[in-house]
DSSP file (Angstrom, degrees, kcal/mol; ACC not computed):
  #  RESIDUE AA STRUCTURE BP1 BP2  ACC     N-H-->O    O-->H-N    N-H-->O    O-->H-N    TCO  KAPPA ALPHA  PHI   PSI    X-CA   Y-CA   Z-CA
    1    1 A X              0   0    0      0, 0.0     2,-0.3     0, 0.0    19,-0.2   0.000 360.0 360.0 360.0 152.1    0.0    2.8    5.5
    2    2 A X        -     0   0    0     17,-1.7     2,-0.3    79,-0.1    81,-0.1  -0.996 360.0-153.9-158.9 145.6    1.9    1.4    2.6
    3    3 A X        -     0   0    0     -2,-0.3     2,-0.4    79,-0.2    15,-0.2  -0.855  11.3-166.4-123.8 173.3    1.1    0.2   -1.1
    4    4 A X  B     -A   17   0A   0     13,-1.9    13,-0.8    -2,-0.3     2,-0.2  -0.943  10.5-160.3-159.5 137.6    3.5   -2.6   -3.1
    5    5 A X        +     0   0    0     -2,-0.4     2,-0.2    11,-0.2    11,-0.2  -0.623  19.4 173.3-105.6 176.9    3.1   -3.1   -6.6
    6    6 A X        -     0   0    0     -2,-0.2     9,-3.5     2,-0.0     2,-0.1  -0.648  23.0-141.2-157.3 150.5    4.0   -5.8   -8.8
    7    7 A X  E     -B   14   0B   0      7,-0.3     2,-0.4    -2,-0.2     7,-0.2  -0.739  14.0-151.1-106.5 145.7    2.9   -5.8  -12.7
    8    8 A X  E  >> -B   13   0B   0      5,-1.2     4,-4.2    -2,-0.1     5,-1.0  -0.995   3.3-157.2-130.9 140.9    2.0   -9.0  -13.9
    9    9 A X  T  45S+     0   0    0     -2,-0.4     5,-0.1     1,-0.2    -1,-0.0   0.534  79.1  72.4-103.5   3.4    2.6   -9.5  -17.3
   10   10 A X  T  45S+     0   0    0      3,-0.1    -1,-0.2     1,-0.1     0, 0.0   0.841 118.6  27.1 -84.7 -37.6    0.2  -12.3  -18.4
   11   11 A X  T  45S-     0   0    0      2,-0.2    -2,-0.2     1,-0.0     3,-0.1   0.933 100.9-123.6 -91.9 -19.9   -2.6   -9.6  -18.0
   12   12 A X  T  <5S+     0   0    0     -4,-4.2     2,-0.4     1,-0.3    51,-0.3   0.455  74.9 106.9 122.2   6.9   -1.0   -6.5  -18.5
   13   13 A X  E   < -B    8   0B   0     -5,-1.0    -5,-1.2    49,-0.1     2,-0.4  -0.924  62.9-117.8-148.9 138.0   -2.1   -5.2  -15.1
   14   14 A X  E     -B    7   0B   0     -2,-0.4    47,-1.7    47,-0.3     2,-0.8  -0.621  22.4-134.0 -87.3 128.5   -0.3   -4.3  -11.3
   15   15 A X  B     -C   60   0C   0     -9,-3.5     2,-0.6    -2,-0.4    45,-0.2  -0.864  22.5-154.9 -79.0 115.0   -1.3   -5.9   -8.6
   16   16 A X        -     0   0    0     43,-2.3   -11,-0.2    -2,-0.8    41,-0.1  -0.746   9.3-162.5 -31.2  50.3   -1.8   -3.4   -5.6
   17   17 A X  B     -A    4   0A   0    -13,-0.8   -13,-1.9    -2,-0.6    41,-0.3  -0.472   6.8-162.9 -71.4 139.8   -1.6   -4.3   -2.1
   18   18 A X        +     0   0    0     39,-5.8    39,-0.3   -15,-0.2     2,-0.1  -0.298  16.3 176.0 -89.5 161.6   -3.4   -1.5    0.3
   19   19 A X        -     0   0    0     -2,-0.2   -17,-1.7    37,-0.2     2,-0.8  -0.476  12.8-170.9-147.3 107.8   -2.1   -2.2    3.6
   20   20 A X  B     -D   55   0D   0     35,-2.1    35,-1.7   -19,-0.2     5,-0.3  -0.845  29.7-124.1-124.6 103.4   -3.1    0.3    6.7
   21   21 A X     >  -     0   0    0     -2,-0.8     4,-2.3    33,-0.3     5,-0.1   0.410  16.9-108.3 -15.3 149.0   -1.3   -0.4    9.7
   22   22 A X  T  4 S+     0   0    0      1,-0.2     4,-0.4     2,-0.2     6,-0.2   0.905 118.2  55.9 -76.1 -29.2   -2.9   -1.3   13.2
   23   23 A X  T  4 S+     0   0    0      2,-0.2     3,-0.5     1,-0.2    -1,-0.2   0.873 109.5  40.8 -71.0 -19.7   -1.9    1.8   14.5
   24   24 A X  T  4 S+     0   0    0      1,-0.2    -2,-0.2     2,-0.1    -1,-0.2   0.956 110.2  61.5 -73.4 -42.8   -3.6    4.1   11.9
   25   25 A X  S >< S+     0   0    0     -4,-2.3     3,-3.8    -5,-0.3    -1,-0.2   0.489  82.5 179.6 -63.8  10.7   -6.4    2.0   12.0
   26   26 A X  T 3  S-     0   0    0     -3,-0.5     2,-0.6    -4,-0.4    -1,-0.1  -0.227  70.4 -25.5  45.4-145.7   -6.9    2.8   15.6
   27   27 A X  T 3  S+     0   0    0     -3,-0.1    -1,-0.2    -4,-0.0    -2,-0.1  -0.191  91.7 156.2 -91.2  51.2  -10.1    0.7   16.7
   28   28 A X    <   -     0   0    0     -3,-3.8     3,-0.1    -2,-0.6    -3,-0.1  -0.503  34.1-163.6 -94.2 161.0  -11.7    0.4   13.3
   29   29 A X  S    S+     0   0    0      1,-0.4     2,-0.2    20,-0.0    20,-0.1   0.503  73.4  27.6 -92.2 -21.4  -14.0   -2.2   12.5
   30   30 A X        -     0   0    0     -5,-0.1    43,-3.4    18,-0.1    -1,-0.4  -0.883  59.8-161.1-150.3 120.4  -13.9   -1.8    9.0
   31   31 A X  E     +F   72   0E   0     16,-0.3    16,-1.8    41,-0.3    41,-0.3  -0.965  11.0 167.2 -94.4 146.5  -11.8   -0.6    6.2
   32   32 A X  E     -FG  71  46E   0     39,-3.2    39,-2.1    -2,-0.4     2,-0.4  -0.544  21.1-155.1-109.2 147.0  -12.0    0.5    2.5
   33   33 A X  E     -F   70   0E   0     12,-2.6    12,-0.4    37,-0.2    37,-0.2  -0.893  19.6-178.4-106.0-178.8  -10.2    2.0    0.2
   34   34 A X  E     +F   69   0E   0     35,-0.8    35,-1.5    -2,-0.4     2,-0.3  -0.762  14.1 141.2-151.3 160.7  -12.2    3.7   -2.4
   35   35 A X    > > -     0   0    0     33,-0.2     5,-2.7     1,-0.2     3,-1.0  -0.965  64.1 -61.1 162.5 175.7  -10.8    5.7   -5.6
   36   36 A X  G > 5S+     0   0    0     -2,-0.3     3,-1.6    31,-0.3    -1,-0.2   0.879 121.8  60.9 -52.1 -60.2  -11.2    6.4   -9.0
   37   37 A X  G 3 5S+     0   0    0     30,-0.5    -1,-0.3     1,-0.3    31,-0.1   0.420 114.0  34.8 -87.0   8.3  -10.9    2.8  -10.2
   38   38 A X  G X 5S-     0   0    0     -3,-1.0     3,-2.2     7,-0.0    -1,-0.3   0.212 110.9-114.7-150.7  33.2  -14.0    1.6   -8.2
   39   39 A X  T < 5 -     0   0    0     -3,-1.6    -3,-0.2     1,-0.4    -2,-0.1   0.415  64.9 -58.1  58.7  24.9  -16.0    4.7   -8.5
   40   40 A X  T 3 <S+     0   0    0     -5,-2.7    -1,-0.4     1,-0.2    -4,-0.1  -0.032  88.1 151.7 113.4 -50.2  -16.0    5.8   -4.8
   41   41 A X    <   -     0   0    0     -3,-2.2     4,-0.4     1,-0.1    -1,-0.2  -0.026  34.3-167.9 -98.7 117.6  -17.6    2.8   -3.5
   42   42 A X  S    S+     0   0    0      1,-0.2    -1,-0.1     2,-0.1    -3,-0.1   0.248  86.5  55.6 -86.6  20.1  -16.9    1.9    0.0
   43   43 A X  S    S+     0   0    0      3,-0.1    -1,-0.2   -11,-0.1     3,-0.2   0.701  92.7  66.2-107.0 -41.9  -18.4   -1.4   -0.5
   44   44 A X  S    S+     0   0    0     -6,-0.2     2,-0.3     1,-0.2    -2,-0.1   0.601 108.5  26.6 -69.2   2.0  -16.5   -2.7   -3.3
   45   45 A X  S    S+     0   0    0     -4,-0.4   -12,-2.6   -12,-0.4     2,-0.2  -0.776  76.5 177.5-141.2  97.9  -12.8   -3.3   -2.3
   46   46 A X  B     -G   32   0E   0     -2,-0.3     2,-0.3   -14,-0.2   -14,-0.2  -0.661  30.8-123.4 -94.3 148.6  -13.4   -3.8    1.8
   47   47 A X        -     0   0    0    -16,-1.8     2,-0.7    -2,-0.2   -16,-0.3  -0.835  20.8-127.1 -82.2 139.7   -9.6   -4.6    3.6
   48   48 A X  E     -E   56   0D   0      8,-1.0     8,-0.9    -2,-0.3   -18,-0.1  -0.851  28.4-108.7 -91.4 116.6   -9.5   -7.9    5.5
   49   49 A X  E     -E   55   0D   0     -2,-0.7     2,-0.5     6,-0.2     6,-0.2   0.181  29.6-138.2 -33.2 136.7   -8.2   -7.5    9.1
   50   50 A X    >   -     0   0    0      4,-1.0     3,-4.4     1,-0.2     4,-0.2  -0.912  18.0-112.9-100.6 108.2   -4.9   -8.9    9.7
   51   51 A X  T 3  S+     0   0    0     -2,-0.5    -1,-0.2     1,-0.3     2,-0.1   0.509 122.7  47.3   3.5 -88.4   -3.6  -11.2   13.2
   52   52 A X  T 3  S-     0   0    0      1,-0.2    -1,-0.3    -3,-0.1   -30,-0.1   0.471 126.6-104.4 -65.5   7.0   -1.5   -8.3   14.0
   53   53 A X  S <  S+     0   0    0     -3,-4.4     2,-0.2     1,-0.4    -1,-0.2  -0.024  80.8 117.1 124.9 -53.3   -4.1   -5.6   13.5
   54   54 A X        -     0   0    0     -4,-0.2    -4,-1.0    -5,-0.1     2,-0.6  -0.383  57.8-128.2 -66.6 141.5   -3.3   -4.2   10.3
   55   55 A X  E     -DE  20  49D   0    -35,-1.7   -35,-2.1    -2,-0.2     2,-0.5  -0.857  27.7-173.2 -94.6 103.2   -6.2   -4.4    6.8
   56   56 A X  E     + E   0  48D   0     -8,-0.9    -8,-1.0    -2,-0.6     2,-0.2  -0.979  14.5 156.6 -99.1 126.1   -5.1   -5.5    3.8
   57   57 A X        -     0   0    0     -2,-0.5   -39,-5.8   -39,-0.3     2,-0.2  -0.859  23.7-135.3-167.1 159.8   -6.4   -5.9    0.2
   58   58 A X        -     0   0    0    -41,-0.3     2,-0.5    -2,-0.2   -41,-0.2  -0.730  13.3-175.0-122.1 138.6   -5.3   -6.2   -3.4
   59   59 A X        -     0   0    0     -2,-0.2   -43,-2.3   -41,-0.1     2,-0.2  -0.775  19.9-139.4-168.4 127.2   -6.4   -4.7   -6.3
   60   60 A X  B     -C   15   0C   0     -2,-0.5   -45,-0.2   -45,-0.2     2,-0.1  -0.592  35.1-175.2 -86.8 158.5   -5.3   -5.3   -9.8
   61   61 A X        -     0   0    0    -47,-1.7   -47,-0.3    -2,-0.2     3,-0.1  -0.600  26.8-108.7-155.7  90.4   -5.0   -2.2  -11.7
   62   62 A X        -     0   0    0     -2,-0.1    40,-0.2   -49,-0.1   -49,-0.1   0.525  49.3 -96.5  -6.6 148.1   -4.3   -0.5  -15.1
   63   63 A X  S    S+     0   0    0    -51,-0.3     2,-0.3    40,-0.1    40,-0.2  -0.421  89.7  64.9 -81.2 179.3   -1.1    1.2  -15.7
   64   64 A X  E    S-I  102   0F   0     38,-2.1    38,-3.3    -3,-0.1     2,-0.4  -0.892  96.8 -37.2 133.5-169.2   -1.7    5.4  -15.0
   65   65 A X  E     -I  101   0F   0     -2,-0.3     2,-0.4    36,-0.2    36,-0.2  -0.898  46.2-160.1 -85.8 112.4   -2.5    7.0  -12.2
   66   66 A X  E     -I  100   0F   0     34,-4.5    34,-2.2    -2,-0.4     2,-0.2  -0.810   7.8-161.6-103.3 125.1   -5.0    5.8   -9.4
   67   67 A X  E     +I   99   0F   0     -2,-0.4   -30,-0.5    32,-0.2   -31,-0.3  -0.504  32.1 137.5 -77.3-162.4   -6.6    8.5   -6.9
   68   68 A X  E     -I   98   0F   0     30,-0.6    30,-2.6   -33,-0.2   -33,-0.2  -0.607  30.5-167.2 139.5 163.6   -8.0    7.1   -3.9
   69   69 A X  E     -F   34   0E   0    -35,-1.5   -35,-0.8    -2,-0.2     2,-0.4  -0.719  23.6 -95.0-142.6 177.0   -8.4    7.3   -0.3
   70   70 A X  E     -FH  33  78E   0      8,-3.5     8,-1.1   -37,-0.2     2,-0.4  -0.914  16.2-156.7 -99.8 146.1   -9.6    5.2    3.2
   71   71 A X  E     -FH  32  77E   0    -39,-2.1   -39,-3.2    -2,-0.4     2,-0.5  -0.922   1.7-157.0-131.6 128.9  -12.3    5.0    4.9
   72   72 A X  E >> S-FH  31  76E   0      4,-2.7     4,-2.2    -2,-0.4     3,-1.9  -0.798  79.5 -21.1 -69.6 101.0  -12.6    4.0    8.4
   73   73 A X  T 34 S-     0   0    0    -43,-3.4    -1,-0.2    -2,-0.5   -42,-0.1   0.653 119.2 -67.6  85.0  11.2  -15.8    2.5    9.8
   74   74 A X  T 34 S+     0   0    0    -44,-0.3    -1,-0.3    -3,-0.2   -32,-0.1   0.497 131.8  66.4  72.7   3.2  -17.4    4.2    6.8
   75   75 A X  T <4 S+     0   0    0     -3,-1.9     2,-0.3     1,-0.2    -2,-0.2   0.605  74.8  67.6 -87.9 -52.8  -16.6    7.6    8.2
   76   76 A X  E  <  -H   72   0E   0     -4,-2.2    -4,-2.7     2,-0.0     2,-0.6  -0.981  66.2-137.3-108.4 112.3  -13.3    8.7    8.6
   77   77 A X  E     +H   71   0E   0     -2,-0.3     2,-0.2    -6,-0.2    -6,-0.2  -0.803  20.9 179.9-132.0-175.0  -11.2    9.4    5.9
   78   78 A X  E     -H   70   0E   0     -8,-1.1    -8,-3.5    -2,-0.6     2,-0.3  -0.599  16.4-158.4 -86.9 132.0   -8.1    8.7    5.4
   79   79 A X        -     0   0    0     -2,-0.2     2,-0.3   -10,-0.2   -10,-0.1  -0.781  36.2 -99.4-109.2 169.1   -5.1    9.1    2.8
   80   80 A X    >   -     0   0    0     -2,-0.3     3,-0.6     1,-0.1    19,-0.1  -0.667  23.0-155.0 -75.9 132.9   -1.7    6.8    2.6
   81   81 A X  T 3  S+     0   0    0     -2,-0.3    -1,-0.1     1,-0.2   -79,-0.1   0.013  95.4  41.9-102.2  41.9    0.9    8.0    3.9
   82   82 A X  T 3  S+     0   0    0      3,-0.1    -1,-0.2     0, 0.0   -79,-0.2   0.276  85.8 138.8-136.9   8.3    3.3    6.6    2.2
   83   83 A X    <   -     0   0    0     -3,-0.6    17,-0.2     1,-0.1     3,-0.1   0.108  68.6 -99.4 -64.3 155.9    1.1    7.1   -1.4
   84   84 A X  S    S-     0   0    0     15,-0.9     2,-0.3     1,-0.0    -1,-0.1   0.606  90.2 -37.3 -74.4   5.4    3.4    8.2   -4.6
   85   85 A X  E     -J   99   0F   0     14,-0.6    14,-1.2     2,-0.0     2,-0.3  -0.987  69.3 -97.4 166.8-143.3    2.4   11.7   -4.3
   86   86 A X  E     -J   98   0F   0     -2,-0.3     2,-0.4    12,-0.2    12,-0.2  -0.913  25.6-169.9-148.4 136.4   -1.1   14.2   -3.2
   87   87 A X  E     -J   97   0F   0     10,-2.0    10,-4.2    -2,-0.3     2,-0.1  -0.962  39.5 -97.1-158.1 156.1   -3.5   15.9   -5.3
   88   88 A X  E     -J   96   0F   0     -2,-0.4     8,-0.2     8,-0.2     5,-0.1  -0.237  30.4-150.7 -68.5 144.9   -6.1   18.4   -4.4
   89   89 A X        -     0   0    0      6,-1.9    -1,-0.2     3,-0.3     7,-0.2   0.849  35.0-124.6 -73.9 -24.3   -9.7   16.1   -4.0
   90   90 A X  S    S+     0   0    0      5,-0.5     3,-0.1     2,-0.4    -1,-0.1   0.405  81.6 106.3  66.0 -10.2  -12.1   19.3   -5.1
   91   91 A X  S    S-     0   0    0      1,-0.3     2,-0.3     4,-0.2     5,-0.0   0.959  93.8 -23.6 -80.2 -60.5  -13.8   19.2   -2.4
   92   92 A X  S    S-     0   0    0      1,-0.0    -2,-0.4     0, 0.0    -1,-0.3  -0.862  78.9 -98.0-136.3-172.7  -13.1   21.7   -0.2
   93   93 A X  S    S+     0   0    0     -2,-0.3    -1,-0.0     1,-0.2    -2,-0.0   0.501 117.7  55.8-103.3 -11.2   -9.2   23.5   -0.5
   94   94 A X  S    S+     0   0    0     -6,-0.0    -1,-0.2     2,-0.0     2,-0.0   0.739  89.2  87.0 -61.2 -54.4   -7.8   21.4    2.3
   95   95 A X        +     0   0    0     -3,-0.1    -6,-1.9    -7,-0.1    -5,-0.5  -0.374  47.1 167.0 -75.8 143.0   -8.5   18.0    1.1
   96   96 A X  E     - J   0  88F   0     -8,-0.2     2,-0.3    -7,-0.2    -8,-0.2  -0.956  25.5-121.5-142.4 169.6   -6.4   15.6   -1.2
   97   97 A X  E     - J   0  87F   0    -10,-4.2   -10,-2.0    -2,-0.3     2,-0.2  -0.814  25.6-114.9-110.0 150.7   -6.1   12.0   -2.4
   98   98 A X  E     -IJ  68  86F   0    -30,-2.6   -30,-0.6    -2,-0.3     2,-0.4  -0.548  35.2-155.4 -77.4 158.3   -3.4    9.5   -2.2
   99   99 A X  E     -IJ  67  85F   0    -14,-1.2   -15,-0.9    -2,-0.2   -14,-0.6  -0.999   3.0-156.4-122.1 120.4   -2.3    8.9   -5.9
  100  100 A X  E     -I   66   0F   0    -34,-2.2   -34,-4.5    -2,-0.4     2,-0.6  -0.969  11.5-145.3-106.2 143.8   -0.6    5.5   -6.7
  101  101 A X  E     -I   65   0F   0     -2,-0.6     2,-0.8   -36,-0.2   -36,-0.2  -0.891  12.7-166.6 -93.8  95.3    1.4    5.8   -9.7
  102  102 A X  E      I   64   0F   0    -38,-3.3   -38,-2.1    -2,-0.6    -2,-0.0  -0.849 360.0 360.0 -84.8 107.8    1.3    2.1  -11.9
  103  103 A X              0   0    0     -2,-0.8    -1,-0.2   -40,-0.2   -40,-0.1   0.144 360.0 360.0-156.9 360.0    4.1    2.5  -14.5
């Protein structure tokens, strides 16, 4: 899994590519990410499947700090492992979110 930023500076705001590799996605059919900046919602920023396997999506994004996570098949999730660092979710004392850092 991997993110690339790049700030664009006629709005003020980084573009995000999500990208989760064909092997993490195993055989999913569908993946999301979900996060802070789209309230949870596995339906609003779905990845589009790639030739080689891998889901990728874009999302433009304020500068700060984003959590967020995957979800696979609307089940399983997932964090980046390549995200700019980990924070505990709250849910239970196990779980975290990927955090991308826009600055």
């Amino acid at each position: 899994m991997a993110l690339a930023k790049q700030f664009v500076k006629s709005k003020s705001v980084y573009k995000v590519t999500f990208t989760v590799p064909a092997e993490a996605a195993a055989d999913a059919k569908t993946v999301a990410v979900v996060g802070e900046f789209n309230n949870w919602n596995p339906e609003a920023v779905v990845l589009k499947k790639q030739k080689d396997g891998s889901f990728k999506g874009i999302v433009e994004l304020a500068a700060g700090e984003h959590q967020f996570r995957y979800i696979l098949d609307g089940e399983k999730w997932e964090n980046d492992w390549e995200a700019d660092k980990y924070v505990p979710a709250g849910v239970d004392e196990l779980a975290e979110n990927s955090v991308v850092v826009c600055s």
